[in-house]
C-alpha positions in Angstrom: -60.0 170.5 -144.2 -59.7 173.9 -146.5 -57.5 173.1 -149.6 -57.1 176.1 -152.1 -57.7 174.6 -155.7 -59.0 171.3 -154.9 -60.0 169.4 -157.4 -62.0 166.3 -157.4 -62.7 163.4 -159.7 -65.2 164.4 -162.5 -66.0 168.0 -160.2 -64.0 170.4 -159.4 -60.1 171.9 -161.1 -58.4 174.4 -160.4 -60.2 177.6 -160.7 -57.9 180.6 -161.0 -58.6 182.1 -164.7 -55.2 182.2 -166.5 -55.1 185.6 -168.6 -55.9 183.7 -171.3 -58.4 180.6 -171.0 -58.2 179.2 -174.1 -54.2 178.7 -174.9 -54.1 177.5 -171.1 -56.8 175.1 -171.5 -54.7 173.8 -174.5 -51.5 173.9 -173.4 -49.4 171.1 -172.8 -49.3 169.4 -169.6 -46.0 169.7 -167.8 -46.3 169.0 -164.1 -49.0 166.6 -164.7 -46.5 164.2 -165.7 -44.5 163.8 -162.1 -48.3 164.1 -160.6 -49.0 160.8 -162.8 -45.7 159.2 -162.1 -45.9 160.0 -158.5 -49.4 158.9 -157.5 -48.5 155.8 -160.2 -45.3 155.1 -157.9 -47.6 155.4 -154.5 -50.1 152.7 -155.9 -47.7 150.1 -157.0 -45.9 150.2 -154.0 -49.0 149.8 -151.8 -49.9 146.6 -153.9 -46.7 145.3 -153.6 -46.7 145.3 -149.7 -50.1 144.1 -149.8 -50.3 140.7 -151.8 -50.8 142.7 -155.4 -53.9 144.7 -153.7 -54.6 148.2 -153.1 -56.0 147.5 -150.1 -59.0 150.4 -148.4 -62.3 150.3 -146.5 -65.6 151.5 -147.8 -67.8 153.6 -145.3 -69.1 150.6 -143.6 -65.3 148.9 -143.0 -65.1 146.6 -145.5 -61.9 145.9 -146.9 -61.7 146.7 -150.8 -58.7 144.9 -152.6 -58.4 147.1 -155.8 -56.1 147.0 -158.3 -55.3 150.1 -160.8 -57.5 151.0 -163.6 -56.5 154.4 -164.6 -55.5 157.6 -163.8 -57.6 160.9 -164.8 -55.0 162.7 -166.7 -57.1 165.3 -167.3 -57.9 166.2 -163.3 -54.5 165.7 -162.1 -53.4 169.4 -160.9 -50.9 171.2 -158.9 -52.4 172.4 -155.5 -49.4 174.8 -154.6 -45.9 174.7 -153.7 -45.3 170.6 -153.2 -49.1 170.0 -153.2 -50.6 168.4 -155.6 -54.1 166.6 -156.4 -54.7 163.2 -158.4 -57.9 160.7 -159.1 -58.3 157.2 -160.0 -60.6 154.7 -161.4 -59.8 151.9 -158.9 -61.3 147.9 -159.4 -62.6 146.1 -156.9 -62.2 142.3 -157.0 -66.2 142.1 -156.9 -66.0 144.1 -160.1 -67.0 148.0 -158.6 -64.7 150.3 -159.3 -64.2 153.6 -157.4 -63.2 157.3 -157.7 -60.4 158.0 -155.5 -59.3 161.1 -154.4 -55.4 161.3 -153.8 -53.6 164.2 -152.2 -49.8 164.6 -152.5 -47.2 166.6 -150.9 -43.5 167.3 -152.6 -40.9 167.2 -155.2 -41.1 165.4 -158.7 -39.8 162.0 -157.8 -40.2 162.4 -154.0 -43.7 162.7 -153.7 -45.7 161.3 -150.8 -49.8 160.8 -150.4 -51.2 162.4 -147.7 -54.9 161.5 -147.6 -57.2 159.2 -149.7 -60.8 159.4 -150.4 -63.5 157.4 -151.7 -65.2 159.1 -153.8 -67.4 157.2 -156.5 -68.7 154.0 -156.6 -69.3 152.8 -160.0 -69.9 156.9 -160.9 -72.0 157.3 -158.5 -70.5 160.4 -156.0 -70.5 159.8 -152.1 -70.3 163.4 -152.0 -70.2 166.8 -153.9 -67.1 170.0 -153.4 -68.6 173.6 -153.0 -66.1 176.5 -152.9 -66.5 179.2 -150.8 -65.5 183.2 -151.1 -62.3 182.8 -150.3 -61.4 179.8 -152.9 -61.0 177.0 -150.4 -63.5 173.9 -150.8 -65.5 171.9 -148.8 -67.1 168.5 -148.9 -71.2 168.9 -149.3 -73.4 166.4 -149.1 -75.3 165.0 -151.7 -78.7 166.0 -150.6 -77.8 169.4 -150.2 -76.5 170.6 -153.1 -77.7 172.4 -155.7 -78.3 170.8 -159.7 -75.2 173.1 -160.7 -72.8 170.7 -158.7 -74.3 167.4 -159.8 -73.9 168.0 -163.0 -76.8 170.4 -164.5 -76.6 173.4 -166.0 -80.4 174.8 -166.6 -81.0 177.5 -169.6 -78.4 177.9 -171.2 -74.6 177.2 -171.4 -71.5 178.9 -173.6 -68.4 177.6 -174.1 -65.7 176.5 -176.2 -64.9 173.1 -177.1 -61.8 171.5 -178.4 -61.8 167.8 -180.2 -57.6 167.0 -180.3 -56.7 163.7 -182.1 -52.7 162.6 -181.4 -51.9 160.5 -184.6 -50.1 157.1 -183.3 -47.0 155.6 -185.2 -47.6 154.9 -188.7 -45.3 152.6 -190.9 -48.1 152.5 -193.9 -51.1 154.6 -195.3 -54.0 155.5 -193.0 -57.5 157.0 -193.4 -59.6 158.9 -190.5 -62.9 159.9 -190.1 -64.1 162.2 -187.2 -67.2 163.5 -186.2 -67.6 166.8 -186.8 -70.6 168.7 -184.6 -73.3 170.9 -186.3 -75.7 173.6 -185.2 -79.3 172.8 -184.8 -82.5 174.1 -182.8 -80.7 173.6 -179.2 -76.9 174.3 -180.1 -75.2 176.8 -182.3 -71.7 176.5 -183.0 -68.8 178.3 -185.1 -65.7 176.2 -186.1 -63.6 178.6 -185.2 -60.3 176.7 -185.6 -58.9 173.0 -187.8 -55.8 172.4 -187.7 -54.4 168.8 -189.8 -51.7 167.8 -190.9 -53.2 167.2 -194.4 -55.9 168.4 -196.6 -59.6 167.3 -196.0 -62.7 166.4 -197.5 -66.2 166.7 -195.2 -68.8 163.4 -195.6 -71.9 163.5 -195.9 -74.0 160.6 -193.8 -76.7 160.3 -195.6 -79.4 158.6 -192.9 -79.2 160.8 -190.3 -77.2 164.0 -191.5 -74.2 164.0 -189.8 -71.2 165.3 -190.9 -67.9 163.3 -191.0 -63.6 164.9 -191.6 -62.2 162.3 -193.6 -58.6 162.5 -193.8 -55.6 160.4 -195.9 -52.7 159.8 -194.0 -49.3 158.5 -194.3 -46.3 157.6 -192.0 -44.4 160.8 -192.4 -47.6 162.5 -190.4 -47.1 160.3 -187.0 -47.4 162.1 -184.2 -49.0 165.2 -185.7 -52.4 166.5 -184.3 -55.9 167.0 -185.5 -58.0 169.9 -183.7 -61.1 170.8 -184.2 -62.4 174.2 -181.4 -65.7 175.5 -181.8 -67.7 178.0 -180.1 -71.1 176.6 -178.9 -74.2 178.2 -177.5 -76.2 175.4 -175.9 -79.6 175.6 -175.0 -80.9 173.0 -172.1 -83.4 170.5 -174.5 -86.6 169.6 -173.5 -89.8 167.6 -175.5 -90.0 169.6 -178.7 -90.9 168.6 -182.5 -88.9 168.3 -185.7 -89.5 167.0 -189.0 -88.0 163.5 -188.5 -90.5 160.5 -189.3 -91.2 158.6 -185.8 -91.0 155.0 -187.9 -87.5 155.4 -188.6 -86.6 154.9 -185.1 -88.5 151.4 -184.9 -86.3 148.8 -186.6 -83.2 147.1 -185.2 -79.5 148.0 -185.2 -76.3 145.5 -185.0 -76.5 146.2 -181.1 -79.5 146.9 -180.6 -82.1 144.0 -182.1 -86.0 144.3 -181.1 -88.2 141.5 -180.3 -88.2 138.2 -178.9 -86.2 138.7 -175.5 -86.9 142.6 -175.5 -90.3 141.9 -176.4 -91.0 139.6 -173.5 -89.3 141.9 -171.2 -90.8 145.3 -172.0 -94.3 143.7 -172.1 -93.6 142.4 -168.4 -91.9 145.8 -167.5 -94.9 147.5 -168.6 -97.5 145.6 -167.7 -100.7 147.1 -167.1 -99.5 150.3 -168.1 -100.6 149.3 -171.8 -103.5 151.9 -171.3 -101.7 154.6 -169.9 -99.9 155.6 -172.8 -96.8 156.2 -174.6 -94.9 158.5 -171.7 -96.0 156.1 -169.0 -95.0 153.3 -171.1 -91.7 154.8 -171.2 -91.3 155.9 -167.7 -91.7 152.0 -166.9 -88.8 151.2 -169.1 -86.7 154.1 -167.7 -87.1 153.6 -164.0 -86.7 149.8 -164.8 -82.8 150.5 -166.1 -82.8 153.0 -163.2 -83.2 150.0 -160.5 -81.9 147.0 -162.3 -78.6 148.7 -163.9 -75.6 149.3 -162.2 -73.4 151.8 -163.8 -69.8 150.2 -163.9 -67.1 150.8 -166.4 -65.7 147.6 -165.6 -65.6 143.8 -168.2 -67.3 144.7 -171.5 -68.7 148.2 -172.1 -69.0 151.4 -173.8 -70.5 149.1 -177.2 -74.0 149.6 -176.9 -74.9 145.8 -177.0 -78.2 145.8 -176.0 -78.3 142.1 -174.8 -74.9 142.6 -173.2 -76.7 145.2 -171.1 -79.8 143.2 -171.1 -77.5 139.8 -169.7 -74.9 141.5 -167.1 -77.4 145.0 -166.3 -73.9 146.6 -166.0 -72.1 149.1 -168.3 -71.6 152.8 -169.4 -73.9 155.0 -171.0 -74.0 153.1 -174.2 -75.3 150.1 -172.1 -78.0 151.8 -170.3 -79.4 153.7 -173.6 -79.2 151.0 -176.1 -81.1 148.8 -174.0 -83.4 151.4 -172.8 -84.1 151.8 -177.1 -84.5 147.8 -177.7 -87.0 147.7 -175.4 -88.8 150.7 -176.4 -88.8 150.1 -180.1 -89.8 146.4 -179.1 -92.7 148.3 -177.1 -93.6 150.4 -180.5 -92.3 153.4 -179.1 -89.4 155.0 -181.5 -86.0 155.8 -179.8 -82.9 157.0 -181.0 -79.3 157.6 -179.8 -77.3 160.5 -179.9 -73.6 161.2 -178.6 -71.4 163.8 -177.7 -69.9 165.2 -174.3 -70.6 166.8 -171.3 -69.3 169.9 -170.4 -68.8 169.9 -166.6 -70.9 172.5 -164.8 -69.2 173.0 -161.9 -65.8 174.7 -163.4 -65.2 176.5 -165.7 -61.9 175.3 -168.2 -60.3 171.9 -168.4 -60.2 168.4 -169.5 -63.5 166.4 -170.0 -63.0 162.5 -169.3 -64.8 161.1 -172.6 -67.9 161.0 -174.6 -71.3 160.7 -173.1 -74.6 159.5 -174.8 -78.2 160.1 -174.4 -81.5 158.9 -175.5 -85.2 160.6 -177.1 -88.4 158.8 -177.1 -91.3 159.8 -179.3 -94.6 160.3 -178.1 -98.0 163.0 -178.4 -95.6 164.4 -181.6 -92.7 165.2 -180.0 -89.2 163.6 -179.3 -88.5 163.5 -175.4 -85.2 163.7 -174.0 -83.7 161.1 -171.5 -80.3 160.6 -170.0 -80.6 157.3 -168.0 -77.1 157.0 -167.2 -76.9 159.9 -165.5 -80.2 159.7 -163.5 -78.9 156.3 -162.7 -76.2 158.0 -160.5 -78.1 161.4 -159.5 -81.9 159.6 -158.1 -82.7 163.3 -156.7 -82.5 164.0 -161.0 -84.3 160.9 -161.9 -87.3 163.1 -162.8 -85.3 165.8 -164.3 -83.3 163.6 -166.9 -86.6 162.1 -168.1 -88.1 164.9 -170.8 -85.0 167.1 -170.8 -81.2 167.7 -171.3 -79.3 170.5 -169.9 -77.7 173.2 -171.4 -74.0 172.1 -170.5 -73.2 169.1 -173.4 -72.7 169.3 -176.8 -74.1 166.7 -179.4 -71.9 165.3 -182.2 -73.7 162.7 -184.3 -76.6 161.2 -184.0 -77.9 157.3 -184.8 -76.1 154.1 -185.0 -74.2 151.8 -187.8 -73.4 154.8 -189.6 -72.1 154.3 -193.5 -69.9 156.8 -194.9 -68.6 156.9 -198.7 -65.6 155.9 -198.2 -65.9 154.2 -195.2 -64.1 152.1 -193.1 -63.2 148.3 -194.3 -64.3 147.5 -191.1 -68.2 148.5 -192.4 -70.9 150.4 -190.8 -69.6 152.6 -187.6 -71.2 151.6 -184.6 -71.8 155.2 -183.5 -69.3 158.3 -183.7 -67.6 159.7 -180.7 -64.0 159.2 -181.2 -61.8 159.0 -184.7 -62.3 155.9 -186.3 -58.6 154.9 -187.8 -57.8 152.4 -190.3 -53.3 151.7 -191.2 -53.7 149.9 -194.1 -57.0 148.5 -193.5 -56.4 147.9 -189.8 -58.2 149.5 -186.7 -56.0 152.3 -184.6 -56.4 153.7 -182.0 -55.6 157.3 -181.7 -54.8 159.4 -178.3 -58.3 161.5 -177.9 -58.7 164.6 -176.2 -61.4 166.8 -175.1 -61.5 169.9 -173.2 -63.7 173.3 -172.9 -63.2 177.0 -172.2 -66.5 177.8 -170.5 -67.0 182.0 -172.1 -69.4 183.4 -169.5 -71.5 182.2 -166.5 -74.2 179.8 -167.1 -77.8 181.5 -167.2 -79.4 179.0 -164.7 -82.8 180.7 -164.0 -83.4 178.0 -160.8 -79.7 179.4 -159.5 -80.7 182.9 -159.8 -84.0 182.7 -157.5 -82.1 180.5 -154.9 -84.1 177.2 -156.0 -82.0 174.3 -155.6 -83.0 171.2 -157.7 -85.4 170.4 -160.5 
């Protein structure tokens, strides 16, 4: 089936350039709402008539009773005249949960589904969209589609990016810290536009340099936004040096502790590859996540407890990376942890559903990029994701239990993605945002000779 502007959970939105990208990309959402309420509507009555299930079959005919987990926001979109496109995070009762693809036909309030897809199981994509000349889509296969649909963008990458905080209710005094990105050797970027409601002061986190807004709030700014755009040039990472000392990255965090379990099961994970050294150590560890994790955002995740991860070998990125760094810094191989988000490659403007978080590795003088998580649900980019990054992502603090002056009364942040929020010493939890404004095409040089893959 052709549909003009599909869109497709985590791929692709609607791809008609507005005459101006940037305020479109920021403007409010109007007809998303009805899309929301509509698909919202279709769900709860289907559970209803089905004994509190949403009741499909997988590929192989087995009946899935799911039950709502959310609904992308940021991918809901209007197809056309009474069409319309939603996506869901659906829970099976075994724990998965699925990407579902929803297509709708009519009215605000009178809107029925007209097909449903399985798209993701636990993030992993049963299959890829591809547009063609004339701006209809088709479903691709896996196996035949090129790194720029699953996710990779090679060389380099431009784009905006926009960080927008919605400030809950406040009936007393508040204080909020957010991460503010900074350039470095693979990313350059220009603040180009901050908007508070109040005055702010930067911090300065002294362990591993990053850069914090603090802000003091107060009840009359409740529902007032933060925004932070900047315009990034990103260039795809791969092993390189820096002047960081290795031994830093040995000791234990809150999350992630060393020794005595991790010990015991990197030394079996490695096994005879003591004498092969340190990259071949650390391939061991990798693939190991690789075929013992199962990428689910489903019961406890997106903490970074590394025996969590190590106990249920389920979770988000955060799961798969902090135990990927126990094990190697209980191995004597330094890791460390970096987060940020990542820009999709296969449109060009739009939400971004979250943070994302990655992983380096020391070893023969020089720090070794790996994204687990995502290899994890990509196996044809297994080998890719271990020694590089690609250009589309932008990093926005590096490290873990972070210590600011002042800092939370909560004590050391676990790591920095979204605004940490304290009412009157009391965690909040603000309405985060993220979306991009992609300036020119991506320079992939693999894309421009016709080679498909790493």
């Amino acid at each position: 089936m052709s549909l003009v502007f599909l869109m497709a959970c985590g791929t692709a939105e609607k791809k008609e350039k507005p005459s101006n990208g940037v305020a479109s990309a920021m403007a409010p959402k109007v007809v998303t709402a009805d899309i929301e309420a509509g698909i919202t509507s279709h769900i709860a009555q289907k559970v209803a008539a089905d004994g509190g299930y949403f009741k499909m079959e997988d590929a192989e005919g087995k009946e899935l009773k799911l039950q709502l987990v959310r609904v992308h926001t940021e991918y809901l979109s209007n197809l056309g005249p009474n069409r319309h496109f939603a996506c869901v995070d659906l829970a099976d009762v075994s724990g998965d949960v699925y990407d579902v693809d929803f297509f709708l036909e009519g009215p605000a309030g009178e809107m029925t589904v007209t097909e449903t897809t399985l798209h993701k199981l636990n993030g992993r994509p049963f299959y890829t969209w591809k547009q063609r000349e004339d701006k209809t889509w088709y479903k691709l296969p896996l196996e035949a589609a090129s790194t720029d649909l699953l996710g990779v963008v090679e060389g380099e990458d431009h784009f905006e990016f926009s960080y927008e905080v919605t400030l809950p209710e406040m009936v007393g005094n508040a204080q909020m810290w957010i991460p503010m990105a900074q350039s470095d050797s693979f990313q350059q970027l220009k603040l180009v536009q901050v908007e508070t409601p109040v005055a702010y002061d930067t911090l300065n986190e002294a362990r591993y340099g990053n850069k914090v807004m603090h802000l003091r709030l107060a009840p009359e700014h409740s529902g007032k936004k933060v925004q932070l755009r900047y315009e990034v040039q990103r260039k795809e990472k791969q092993a390189y040096e820096d002047g960081t000392l290795p031994s830093d990255y040995l000791g234990a965090s809150l999350l992630m502790p060393i020794g005595d379990r991790f010990q015991t099961l990197s030394d079996s994970i490695i096994g005879n590859k003591h004498k092969d050294g340190t990259i071949m150590k650390a391939r061991a560890l990798y693939d190991y996540i690789i075929d013992n994790m199962r990428y689910s955002k489903a019961g406890t995740y997106g903490t970074g407890d590394s025996v969590y991860a190590c106990d249920a070998l389920t979770g988000n990125c955060t799961e798969f990376h902090s135990l990927f760094i126990s094990l190697a810094r209980s191995a004597g191989i330094p890791a460390r942890f970096a987060v940020g988000a990542s820009i999709p490659s296969d449109r060009n403007e739009g939400g971004i559903s979250g943070y994302h978080c990655w992983a380096e590795f020391y070893a023969e003088g020089k720090w070794w990029p790996v994204d687990i998580s995502e290899a994890n649900k990509y196996s044809a980019l297994a080998t890719y994701y271990f020694g590089r990054h690609p250009a589309n992502r932008i990093e926005f603090t590096r490290g873990r239990d972070l210590v600011l002056e002042p800092g939370p009364n909560s004590g050391p942040i676990n790591f920095m993605a979204y605004p940490v929020l304290e009412e009157e010493g009391k965690a909040r939890y603000p309405e985060t945002f993220f979306s991009f404004v992609r300036s020119k095409a991506p320079e992939n040089p693999k894309a421009k000779t016709g080679v498909a893959g790493p």
